[in-house]
N, C-alpha and C positions, 0 to 999 in steps of 0.2 A: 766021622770027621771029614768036612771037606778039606778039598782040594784046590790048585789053582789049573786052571788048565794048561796041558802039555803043549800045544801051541802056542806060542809067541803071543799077544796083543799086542793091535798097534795102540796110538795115545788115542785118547778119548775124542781127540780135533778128528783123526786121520777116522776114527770109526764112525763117525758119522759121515764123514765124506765118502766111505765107500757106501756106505748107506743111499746115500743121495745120488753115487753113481750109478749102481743099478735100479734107480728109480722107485724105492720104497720108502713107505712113510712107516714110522715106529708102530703101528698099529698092526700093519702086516707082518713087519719084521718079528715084533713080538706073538703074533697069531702064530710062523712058522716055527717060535721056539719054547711055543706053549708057557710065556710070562706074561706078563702083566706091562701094558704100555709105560707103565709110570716106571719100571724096573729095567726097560728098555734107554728110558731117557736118561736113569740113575747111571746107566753105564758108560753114556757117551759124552756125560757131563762131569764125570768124574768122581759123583760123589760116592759108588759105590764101585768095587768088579768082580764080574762074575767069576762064580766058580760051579765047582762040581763037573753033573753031565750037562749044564744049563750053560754052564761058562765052555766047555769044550763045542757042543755046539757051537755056540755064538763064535768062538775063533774058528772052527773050520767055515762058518759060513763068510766069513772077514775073508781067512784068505781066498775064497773062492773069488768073491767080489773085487780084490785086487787081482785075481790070475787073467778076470773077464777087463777092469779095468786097462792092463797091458797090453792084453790082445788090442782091445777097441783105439788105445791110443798108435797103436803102429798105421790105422789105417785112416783117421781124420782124429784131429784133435779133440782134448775131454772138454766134453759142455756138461758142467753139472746143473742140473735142476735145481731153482731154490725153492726149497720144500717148509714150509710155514709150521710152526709148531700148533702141536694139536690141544688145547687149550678150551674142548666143548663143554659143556657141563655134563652131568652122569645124568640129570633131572631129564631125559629126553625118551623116546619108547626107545621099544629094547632093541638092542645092534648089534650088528652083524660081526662076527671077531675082525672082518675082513672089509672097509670101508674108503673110500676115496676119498678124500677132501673136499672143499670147493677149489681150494686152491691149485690143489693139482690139475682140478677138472681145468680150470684157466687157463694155465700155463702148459697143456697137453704133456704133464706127466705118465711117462708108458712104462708099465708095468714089466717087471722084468721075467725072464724065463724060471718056471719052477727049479727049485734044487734037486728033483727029480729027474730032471732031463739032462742031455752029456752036452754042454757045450758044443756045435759047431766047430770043426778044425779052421775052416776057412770062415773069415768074418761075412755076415750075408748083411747088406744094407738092410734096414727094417723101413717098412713105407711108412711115409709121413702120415701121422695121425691129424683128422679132420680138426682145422680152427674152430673154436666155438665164440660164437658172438658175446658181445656184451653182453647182452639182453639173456643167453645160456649160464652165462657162468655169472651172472646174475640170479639167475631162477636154483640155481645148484647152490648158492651159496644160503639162498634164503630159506630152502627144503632143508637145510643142513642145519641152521641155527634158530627159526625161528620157534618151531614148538619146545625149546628148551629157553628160550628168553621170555616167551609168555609166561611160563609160570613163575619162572624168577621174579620179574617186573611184578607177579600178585606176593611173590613174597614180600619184595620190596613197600607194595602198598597197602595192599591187603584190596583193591579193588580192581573188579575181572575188567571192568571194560579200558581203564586208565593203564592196563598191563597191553592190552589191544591195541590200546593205541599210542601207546610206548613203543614196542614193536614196529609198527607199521611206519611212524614217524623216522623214524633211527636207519630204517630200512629204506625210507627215499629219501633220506638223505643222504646214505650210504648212493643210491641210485644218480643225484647230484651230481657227488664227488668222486663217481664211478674209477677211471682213472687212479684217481689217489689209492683211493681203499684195493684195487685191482691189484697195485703193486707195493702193498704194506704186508708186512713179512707175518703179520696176524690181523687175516680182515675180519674173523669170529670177535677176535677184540675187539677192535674198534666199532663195529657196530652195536656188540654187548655195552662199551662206556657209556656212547650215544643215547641206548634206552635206558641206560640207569640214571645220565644227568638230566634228561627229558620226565622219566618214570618217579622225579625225586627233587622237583623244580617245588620250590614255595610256590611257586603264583597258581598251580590248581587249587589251592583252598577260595580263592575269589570266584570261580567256577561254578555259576548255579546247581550244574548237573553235578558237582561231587563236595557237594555240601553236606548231602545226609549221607550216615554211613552206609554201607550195601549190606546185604545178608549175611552172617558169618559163615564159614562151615559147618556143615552136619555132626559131626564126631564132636563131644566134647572135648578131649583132647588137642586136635587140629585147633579150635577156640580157642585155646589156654596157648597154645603152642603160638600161635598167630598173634593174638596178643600182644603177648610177652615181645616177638619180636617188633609190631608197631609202635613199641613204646619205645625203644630203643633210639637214638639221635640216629640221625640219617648216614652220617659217617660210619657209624661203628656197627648200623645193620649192615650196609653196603660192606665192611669188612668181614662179616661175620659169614655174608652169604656167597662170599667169593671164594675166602679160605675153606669151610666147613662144609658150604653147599655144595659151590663148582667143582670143590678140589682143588684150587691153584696153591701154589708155596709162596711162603711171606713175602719174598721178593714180586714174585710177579703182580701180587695183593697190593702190596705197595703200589709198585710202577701204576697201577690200573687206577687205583686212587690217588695218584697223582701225591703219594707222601712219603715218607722217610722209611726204609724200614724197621725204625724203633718207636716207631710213631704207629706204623699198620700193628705191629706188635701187640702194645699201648691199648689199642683200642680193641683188639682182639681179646684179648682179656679181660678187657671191663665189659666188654661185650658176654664172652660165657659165662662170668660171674654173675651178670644181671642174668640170664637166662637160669643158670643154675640154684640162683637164690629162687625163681619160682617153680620150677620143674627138678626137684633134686636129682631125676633118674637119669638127665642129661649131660650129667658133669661129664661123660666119654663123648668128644671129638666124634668119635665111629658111629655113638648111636644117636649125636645131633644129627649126622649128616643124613642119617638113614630117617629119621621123623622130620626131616625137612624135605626130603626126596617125598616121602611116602605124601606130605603134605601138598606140597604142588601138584603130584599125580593125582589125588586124588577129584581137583579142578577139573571138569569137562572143559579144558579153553582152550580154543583153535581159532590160530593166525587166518586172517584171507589168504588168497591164493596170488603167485609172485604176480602174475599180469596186471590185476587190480594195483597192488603195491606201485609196480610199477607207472601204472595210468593215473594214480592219484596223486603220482608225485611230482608226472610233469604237471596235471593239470595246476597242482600248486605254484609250480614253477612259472609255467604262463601265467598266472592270476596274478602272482606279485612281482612280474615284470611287467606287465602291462600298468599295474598301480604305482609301480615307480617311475615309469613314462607318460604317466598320468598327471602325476605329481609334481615332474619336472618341466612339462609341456606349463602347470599352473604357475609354477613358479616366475618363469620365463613371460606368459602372457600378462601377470603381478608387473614384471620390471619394466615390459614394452610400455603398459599403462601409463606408470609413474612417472617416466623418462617423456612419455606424450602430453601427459597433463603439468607436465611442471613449471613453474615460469622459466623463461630465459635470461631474463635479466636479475636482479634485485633492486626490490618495491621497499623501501623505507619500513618499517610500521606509522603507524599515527600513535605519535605521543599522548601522553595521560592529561586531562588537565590539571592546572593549577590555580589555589587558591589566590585571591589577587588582597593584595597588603592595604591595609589603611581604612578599610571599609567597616565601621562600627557592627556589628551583629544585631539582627533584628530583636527587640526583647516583645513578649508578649505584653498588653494590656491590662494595668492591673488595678486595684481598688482606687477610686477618686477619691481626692482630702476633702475639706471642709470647704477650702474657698474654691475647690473646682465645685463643688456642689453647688456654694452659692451663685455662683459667676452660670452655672447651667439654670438655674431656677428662676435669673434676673433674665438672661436670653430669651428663654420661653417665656416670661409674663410680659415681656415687650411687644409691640406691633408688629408681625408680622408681614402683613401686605396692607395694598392702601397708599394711598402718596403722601401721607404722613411719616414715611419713613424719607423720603427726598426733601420733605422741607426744616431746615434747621432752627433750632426750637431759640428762642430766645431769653438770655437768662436773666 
């Protein structure tokens, strides 16, 4: 029978902030207390708390991290790191129990001293950790997310190359709005949204190049499985492969599809139903996720490399600014014209004519009577020329 543990907990707010004081992300944390990331987050969010030897751990290591927080506060004020919820998909190759973020990488997250070692009596300044440029913590974030959004984006479509370039897309323009995404508290979100509204747009059916379907998978299985999910409304895959595939919980399912959470719900379930009406053996959650996993790995698909991403995004960038200054230079030269050629004055028009009153209408020529006959027949039997026509006849 468990236990709770004999040390105090603090609340679930204050245990992540020590968390984030000594400068660890849930994945490390949980690497040194041998759980599970997701067990890790269950603790600090309150839905679950630990017990046993898991939960005694996890409180001596609390208090430790306040005894280090007290010291550190006597000597310069507490700057806590804001550390990004980790949110990657499992569909990605295999890692490390112990991994950095990009995020950290960004914002020069420094790892704290093993629980191993004895605290320092005296606080020692630690040297500032090297800035990493955009263009770094750029490159770290995209090493970080992209081979797990390529093969999403084919689950989403079922085609390799529109996964590619879903990806690559989502990623300059994450590269754009560098800034914004730099300091969004989930930039793996926000560029994962990015390739699914880009990876899931109606307008590539107009698309020559993705008219006809691509090869399916080898496996008959992966076929049936892949299928099944392209038949599915775009909503309710997009639900299916957030909740089942990435791992995320209904809430954050929601938030990402911009919907209610009785609505992600909703659609989450008529979502396994439809998969389970053809696949009976899928009705468990646990072993969709694992023949969804198995299915995208099984794809040979790999992202370009960050510097291309990068180079193709300004070149985009220049391309359509230069055609909006293009555009607008036309616009502009249109108005000078119009404004040069226009009159100055106002010219009247020329009115329409009009019919004029009282003028009989011309009628055609039509059959002669009897006495215009006769009166034409006495004409022509008469003299014509000759001076007998000037002398007047006597009667």
């Amino acid at each position: 029978m468990t236990q709770s543990p004999a040390t105090p907990l603090p609340p679930p707010k204050e245990r992540r902030r020590l968390r984030e004081t000594a400068s660890l992300t849930q994945a490390q944390l949980a690497a040194r207390l041998g759980v599970s990331r997701q067990t890790v987050r269950a603790w600090e969010s309150g839905r679950t708390a630990p017990r046993g030897t898991k939960g005694e751990a996890y409180s001596r290591l609390l208090a430790d991290f306040a005894e280090r927080s007290e010291v550190t506060t006597e000597v310069t004020p507490e700057m806590t790191p804001e550390v990004a919820s980790e949110t990657a998909s499992e569909m990605t190759a295999p890692q490390t129990p112990e991994h950095v973020t990009p995020v950290s990488l960004a914002k020069e997250v420094v790892v704290a001293v093993p629980q191993t070692q004895a605290a320092p009596s005296s606080p020692v300044p630690a040297a500032p950790a090297p800035a990493l440029t955009p263009a770094q913590a750029f490159d770290a974030l995209y090493a970080f997310c992209a081979p797990a959004l390529v093969r999403q984006a084919f689950l989403l479509t079922g085609r390799r190359e529109l996964a590619r370039e879903s990806v690559e897309r989502a990623f300059q323009l994450a590269w754009q709005r560098w800034p914004e995404v730099a300091r969004d508290r989930d930039p793996a979100s926000w560029v994962r949204a990015a390739a699914y509204e880009y990876a899931l747009s109606p307008w590539h059916r107009f698309r020559p190049r993705y008219r006809h379907p691509e090869p399916p998978p080898a496996a008959p299985a992966d076929r049936v499985l892949l299928d099944v999910m392209l038949s599915l409304p775009p909503s309710y895959r997009r639900t299916l492969l957030l909740h089942d595939g990435v791992g995320l919980g209904l809430p954050e399912t929601a938030a990402e599809t911009e919907a209610s959470t009785p609505a992600a719900a909703g659609r989450l379930l008529h979502a396994r139903q439809a998969v389970a009406a053809r696949l009976p053996d899928l009705t468990d959650p646990a072993e969709l996720h694992r023949r969804l996993t198995a299915l995208a790995s099984a794809e040979r698909l790999r992202a370009p490399r960050p510097p291309v991403v990068r180079s193709g995004g300004e070149r985009r960038a220049r391309f359509w600014t230069r055609a909006a200054i293009a555009f607008t230079v036309a616009i502009i030269g249109a108005t000078a014209l119009t404004l040069r050629t226009a009159p100055t004055q106002y010219e009247p028009p020329v009115p329409p004519g009009e019919a004029v009153q009282g003028v009989p209408p011309r009628s055609a020529p039509g059959p002669l009577s009897e006495e215009e006959l006769s009166l034409k027949a006495k004409l022509r039997s008469e003299t014509a020329h000759g001076p007998e026509r000037l002398v007047p006849r006597a009667e």
